[in-house]
PARO-840215 format. One record per residue (C-alpha): residue number from 0; residue in one letter; chain; x, y, z. Coordinates in steps of 0.1 Angstrom, whole numbers, plus 5000, padded with zeros to 4 digits. Last residue first. Example, Ala and Ser with C-alpha at 12.3 -4.5 7.8 and 13.67 -1.06 7.14 Angstrom:
ATOM num residuo cadena east north   up
ATOM   1       S      A 5137  4989 5071
ATOM   0       A      A 5123  4955 5078
//
This chain:
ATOM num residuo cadena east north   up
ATOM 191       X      A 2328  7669 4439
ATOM 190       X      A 2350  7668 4408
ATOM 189       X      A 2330  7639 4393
ATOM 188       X      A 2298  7661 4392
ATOM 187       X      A 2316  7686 4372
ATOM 186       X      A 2331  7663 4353
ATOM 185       X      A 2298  7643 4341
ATOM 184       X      A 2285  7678 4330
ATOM 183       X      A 2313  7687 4305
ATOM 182       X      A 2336  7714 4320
ATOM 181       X      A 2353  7739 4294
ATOM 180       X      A 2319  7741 4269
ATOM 179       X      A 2300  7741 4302
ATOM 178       X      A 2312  7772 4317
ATOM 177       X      A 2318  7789 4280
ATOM 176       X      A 2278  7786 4277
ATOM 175       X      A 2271  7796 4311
ATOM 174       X      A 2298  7827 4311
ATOM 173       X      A 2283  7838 4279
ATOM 172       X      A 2246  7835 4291
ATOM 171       X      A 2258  7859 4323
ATOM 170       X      A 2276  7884 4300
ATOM 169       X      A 2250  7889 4274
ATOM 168       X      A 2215  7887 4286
ATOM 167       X      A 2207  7897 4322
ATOM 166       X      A 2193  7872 4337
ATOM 165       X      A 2161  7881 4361
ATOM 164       X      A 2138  7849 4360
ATOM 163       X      A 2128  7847 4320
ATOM 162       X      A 2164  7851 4312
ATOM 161       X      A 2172  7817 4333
ATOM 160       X      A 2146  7799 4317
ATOM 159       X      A 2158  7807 4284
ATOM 158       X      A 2191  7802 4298
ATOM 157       X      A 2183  7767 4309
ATOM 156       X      A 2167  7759 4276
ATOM 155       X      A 2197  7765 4259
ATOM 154       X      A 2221  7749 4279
ATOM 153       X      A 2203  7713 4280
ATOM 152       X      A 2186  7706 4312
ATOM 151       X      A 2204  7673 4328
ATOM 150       X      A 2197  7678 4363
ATOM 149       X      A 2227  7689 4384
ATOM 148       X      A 2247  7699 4361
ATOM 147       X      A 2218  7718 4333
ATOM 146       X      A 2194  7729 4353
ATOM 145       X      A 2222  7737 4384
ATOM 144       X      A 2242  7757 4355
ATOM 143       X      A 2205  7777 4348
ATOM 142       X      A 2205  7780 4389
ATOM 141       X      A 2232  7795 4387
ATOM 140       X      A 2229  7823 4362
ATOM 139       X      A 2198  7829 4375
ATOM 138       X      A 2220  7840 4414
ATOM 137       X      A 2234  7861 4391
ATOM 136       X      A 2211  7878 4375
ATOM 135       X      A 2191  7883 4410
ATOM 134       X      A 2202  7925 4418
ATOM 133       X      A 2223  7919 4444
ATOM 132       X      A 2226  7882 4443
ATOM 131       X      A 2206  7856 4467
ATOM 130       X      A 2201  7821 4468
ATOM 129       X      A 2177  7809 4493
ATOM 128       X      A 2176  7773 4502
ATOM 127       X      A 2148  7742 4510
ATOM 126       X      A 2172  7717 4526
ATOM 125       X      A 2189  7693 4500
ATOM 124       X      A 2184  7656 4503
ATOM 123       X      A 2199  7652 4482
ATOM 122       X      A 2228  7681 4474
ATOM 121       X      A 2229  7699 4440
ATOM 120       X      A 2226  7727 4451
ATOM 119       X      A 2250  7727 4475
ATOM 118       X      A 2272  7712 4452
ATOM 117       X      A 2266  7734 4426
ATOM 116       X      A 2279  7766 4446
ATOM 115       X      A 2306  7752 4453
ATOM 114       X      A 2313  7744 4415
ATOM 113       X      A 2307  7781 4410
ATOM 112       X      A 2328  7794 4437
ATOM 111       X      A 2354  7771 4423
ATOM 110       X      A 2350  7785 4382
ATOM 109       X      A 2354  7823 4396
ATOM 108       X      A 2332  7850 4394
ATOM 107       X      A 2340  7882 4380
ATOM 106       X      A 2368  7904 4406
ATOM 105       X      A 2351  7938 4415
ATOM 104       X      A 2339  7930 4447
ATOM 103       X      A 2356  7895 4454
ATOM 102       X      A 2336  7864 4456
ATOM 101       X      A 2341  7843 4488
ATOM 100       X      A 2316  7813 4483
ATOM  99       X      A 2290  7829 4514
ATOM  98       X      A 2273  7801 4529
ATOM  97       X      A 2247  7806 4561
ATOM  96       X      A 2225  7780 4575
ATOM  95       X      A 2191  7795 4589
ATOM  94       X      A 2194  7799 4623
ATOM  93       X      A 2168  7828 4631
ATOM  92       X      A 2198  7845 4651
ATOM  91       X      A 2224  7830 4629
ATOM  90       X      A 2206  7841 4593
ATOM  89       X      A 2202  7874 4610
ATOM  88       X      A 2237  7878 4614
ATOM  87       X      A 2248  7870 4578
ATOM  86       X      A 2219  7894 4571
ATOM  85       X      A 2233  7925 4590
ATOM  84       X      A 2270  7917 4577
ATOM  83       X      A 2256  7924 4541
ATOM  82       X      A 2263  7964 4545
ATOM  81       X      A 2300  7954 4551
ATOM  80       X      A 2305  7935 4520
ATOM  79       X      A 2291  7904 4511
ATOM  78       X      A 2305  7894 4481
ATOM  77       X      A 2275  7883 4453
ATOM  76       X      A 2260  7848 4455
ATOM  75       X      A 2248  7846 4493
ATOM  74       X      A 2237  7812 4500
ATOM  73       X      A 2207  7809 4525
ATOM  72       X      A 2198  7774 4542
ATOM  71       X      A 2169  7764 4563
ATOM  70       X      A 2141  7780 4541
ATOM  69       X      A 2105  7767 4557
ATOM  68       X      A 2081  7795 4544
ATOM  67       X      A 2082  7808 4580
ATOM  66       X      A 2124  7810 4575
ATOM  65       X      A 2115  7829 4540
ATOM  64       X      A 2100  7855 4558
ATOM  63       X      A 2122  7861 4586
ATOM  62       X      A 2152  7867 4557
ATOM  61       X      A 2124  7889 4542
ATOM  60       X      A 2127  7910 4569
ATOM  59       X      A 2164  7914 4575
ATOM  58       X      A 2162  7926 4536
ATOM  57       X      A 2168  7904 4504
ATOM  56       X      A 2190  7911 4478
ATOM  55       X      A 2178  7899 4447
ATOM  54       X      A 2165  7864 4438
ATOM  53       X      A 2166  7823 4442
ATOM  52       X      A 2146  7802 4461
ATOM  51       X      A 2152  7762 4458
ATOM  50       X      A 2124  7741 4472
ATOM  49       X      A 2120  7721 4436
ATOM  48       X      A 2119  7756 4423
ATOM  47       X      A 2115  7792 4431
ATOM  46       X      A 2117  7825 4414
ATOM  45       X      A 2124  7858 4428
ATOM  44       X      A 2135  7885 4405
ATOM  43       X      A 2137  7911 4433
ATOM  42       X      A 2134  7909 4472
ATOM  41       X      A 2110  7931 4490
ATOM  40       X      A 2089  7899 4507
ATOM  39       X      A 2093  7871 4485
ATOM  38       X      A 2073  7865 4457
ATOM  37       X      A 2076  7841 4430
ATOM  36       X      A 2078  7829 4395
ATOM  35       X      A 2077  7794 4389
ATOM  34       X      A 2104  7766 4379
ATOM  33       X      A 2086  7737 4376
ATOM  32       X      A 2107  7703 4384
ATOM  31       X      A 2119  7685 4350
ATOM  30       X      A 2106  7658 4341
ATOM  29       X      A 2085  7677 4318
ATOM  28       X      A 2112  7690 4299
ATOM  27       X      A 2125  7651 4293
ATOM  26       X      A 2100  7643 4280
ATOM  25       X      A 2092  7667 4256
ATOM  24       X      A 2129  7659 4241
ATOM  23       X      A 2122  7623 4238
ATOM  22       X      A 2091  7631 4217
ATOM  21       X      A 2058  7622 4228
ATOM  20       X      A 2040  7599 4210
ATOM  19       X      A 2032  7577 4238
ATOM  18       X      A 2012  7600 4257
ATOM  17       X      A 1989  7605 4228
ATOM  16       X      A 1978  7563 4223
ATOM  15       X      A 1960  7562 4257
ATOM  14       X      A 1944  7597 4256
ATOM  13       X      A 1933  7592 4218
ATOM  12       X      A 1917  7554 4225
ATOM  11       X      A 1881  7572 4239
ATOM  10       X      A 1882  7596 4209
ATOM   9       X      A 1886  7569 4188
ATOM   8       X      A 1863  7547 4203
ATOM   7       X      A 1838  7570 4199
ATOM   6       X      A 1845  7577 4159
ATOM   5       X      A 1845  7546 4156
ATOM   4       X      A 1812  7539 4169
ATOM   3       X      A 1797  7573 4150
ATOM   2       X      A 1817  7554 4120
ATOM   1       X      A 1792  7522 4126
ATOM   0       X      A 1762  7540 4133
//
């Protein structure tokens, strides 16, 4: 009777004594807003979080799409060349904020286009925004330097999130890791 007692009160005390034997670390992954795999129209390697969007190149029709699912602001990640024009205009006509941060076709991406790119992630309030690359590595490879500037995700983690969400390994991870090995996080957000 007495160890069935215990054994109750045990079982009762578990959930109140658990919680606090979490590990820093732990913690601070689940304060973190859920990234989660998404859908959006035609586009490629969506994922959304925390009312951030971020993928492939979407069509005129997803553009529509994500306005109805209450996106006010679209960055394009990759340089918009002539056959991009159509979606600049379409973001006017459905007037969804447009941002382009002036990359060059050929040229890799520069240290200012990424700390532009930050900032308007990194905004709060920030309206709900779709990011968008050709094919969705880059626009990963931000959002794992928005993890780890704009909310404190440690590198790692960020590009294991960022791999599982359409980054392609090598390059991409490289130009995180040497991003933040040239710009600690509290200078980044100081620069602003």
């Amino acid at each position: 009777m007495l160890v069935t007692r215990l054994l109750q009160f045990g079982l009762l005390a578990a959930p109140l004594v658990l919680p606090a034997c979490r590990t820093t670390a732990s913690h601070e992954r689940e304060a973190q807003p859920a990234l989660e795999s998404s859908e959006l129209g035609t586009m490629h390697n969506v994922a959304v979080c925390d009312g951030l969007w971020f993928g492939g190149m979407p069509s005129v029709d997803d553009l529509d799409l994500a306005r109805r699912r209450g996106v006010e602001r679209v960055i394009a990640v990759c340089p918009v060349s002539t056959s991009e024009l159509p979606l600049r205009a379409t973001c006017s006509r459905l007037g969804l904020e447009w941002h382009e941060l002036g990359l060059v076709e050929g040229n890799p991406i520069s240290d200012e286009a990424v700390v532009r790119a930050l900032e308007l992630m990194g905004e709060s309030p920030r309206p709900r925004t779709l990011m968008f690359c050709r094919d969705g590595s880059r626009s990963a490879m931000l959002f794992a330097l928005h993890r780890v500037v704009n909310q404190g995700m440690k590198v790692e983690d960020a590009l294991i999130e960022a791999r599982r969400s359409g980054m392609r390994p090598g390059e991409a991870e490289d130009y995180v890791r040497d991003f933040m090995r040239k710009n600690d996080r509290d200078s980044v957000l100081a620069g602003r």
